[in-house]
N, C-alpha and C positions, 0 to 999 in steps of 0.2 A: 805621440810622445809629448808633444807642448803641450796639446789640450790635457793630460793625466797630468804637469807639472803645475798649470793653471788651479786645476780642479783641487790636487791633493795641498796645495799651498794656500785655497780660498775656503777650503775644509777645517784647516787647522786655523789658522787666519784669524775668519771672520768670528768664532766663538770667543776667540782670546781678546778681539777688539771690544766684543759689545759687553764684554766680562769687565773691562776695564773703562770703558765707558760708565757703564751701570754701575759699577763702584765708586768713583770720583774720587775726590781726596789725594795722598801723595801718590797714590800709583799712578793715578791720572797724570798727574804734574810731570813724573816721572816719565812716563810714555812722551809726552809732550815735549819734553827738555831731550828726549833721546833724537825724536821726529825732527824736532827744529837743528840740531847739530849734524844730521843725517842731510837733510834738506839743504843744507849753508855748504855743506862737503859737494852736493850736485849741483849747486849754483856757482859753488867757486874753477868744477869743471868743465862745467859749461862756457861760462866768460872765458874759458880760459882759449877754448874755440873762437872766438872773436878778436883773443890776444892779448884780452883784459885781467891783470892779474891781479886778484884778490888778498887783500892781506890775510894771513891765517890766524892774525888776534882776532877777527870777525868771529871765528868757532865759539871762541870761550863768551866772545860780546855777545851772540847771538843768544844763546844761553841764560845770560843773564838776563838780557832785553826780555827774554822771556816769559820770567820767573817775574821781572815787575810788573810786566803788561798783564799778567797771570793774575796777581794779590795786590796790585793796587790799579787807583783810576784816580781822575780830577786831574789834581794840580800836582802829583807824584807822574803820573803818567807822562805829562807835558812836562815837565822837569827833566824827566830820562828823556825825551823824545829831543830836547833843548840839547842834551849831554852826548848822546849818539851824534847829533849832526855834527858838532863839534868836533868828536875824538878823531870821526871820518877826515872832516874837511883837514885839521890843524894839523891830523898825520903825515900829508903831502905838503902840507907849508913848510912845517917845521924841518923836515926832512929834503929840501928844497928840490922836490919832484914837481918840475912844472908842467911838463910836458905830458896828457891825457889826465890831467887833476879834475877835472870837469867831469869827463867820463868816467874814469875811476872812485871817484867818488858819488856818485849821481849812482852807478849802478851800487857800489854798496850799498847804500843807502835804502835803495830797492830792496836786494837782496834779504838786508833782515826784517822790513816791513812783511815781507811777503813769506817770509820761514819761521819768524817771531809773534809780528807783532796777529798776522792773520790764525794763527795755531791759538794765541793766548787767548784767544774769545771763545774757544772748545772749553777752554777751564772757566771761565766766567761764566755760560750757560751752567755751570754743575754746579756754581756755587746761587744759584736763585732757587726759589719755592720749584718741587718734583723737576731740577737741574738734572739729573741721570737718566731721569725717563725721557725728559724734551732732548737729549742728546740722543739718546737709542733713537728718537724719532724722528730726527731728521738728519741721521746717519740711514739709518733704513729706508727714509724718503728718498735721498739722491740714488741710492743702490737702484730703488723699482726707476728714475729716472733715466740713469743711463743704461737699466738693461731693456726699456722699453724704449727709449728712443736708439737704439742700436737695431733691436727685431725690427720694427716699426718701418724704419728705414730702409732696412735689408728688405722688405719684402713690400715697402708700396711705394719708398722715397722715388722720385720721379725728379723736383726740382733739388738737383747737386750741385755744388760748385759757388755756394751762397758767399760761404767763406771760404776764403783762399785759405787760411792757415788750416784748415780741413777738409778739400775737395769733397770725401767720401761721405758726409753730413748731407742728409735735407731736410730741407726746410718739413717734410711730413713726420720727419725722427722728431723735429725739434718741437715740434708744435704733440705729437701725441704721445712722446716724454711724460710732457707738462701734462698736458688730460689726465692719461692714466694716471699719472701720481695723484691726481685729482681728486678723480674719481674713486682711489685705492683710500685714499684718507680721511675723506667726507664719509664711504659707506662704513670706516673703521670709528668714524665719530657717531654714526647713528646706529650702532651695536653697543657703544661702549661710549654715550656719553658724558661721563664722569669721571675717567681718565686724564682728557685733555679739554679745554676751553675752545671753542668754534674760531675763535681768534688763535687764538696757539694754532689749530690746525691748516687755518688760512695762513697763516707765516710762515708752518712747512711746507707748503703747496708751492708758494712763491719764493721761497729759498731755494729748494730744492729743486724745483720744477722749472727758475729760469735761470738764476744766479748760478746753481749748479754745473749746470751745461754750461753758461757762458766762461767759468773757472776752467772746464776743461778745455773750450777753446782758448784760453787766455794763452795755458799751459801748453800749450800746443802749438799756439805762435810764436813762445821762445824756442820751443826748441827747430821750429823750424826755419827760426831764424839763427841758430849755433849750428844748425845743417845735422840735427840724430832725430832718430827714432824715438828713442827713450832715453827716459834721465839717466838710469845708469843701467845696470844689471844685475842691482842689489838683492829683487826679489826675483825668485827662478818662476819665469814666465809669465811674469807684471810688470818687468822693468822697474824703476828704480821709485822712492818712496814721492817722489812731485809728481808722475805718473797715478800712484794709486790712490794719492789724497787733492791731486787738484781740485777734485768736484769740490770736495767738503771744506776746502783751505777759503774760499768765495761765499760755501752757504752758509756754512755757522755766522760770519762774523752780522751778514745781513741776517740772519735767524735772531742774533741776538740783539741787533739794533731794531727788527721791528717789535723783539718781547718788550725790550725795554720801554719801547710808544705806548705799547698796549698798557704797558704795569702803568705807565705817568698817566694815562689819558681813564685806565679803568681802575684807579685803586680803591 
């Protein structure tokens, strides 16, 4: 029964995702701005496990933070980024909550860097030269990463236990993850080299292939530091949406920080 709930949920799913990927523009944004409110609603129950309680103007800030990390950069970026810390810290001043203003505020803080600011770099890749294809591409890169370092594992991993925040990980998942995805998109670039640039395709290697993995363990070591399973139980038989996009919330933003090397160093 969970495996048919998995399947019939990854069926309908995954076409709707890369349909929406592929198209960019407000649907995109819109998927985005849903993902990141979604994402802030499972961080605020999470902390809430450690007793930490989240303001709920975070939902709407979160949102916003979004929507500018999304359509602007430079010196608008770092202005909101000036104006977040702020609203955080001033909330607990102003309201003369002294007691856990450190922590309470530090994890906000987190919070929307990591539901906002890490989502807003999915729409920045869509908005550069073949932005919808380089996204299908390294949406499809992390999928063949952790469904190869999961087989991989399952049937040779031997050294377990590397990471505490995921005993059931070895180091052989981890390592021919990355190969495979390697291998899967180097032979995809010498069939079809004029698709994507050798550089472009080395970026999805190593977004996907290490950053990837490392996002899901990140993701993995809060919750097993808030003591769950899964973020929440939002999707039937994925758990909740920080569950299903950890990998890609780590690889894009590195995906778009080395395009952007390659565009300044090759233009």
């Amino acid at each position: 029964m969970e495996l048919f709930r998995r399947t019939a949920v990854a069926v309908i799913f995954i076409p709707v995702l890369l349909l929406i990927f592929f198209y960019g523009d407000v649907p995109l944004l819109i998927f985005l701005t849903i993902l990141s409110v979604l994402g802030m609603l499972e961080m605020r129950d999470m902390m809430l496990l450690k007793n930490i309680r989240l303001s709920r103007l975070l939902i709407p800030l979160n949102a916003i933070f979004l929507l500018i990390a999304s359509l602007m950069h430079g010196i608008e970026l770092y202005f909101a980024l000036i104006l977040l810390f702020l609203f955080i810290f001033f909330r607990d001043l102003f309201a003369n909550r002294l007691e856990g203003s450190i922590c309470r505020g530090s994890v906000s803080l987190f919070a929307v860097l990591y539901t906002a600011l890490l989502p807003a770099a999915i729409f920045r890749v869509s908005l550069i030269d073949k932005g919808p294809k380089l996204l299908i591409l390294i949406l499809v890169s992390c999928w063949i990463t952790d469904s190869f370092a999961y087989f991989i594992g399952m049937k040779l991993g031997k050294h377990r236990g590397i990471f505490r925040v995921s005993p059931k990980k070895s180091v052989e998942g981890f390592i021919g993850g990355f190969i495979v995805t390697g291998i899967v998109l180097l032979a995809f670039h010498y069939f079809m080299p004029d698709l994507f640039t050798l550089g472009q395709i080395a970026a999805a290697i190593l977004s996907a292939g290490i950053f990837g993995q490392i996002g899901d363990l990140f993701e993995s070591m809060l919750k097993r530091d808030v003591g769950i399973k899964d973020s929440s139980n939002l999707i039937p038989g994925h758990g909740g949406i920080l569950d299903r996009f950890d990998s890609v919330l780590v690889a894009i933003p590195i995906f778009y920080f080395l395009l952007t090397l390659l565009n300044h160093f090759y233009k």
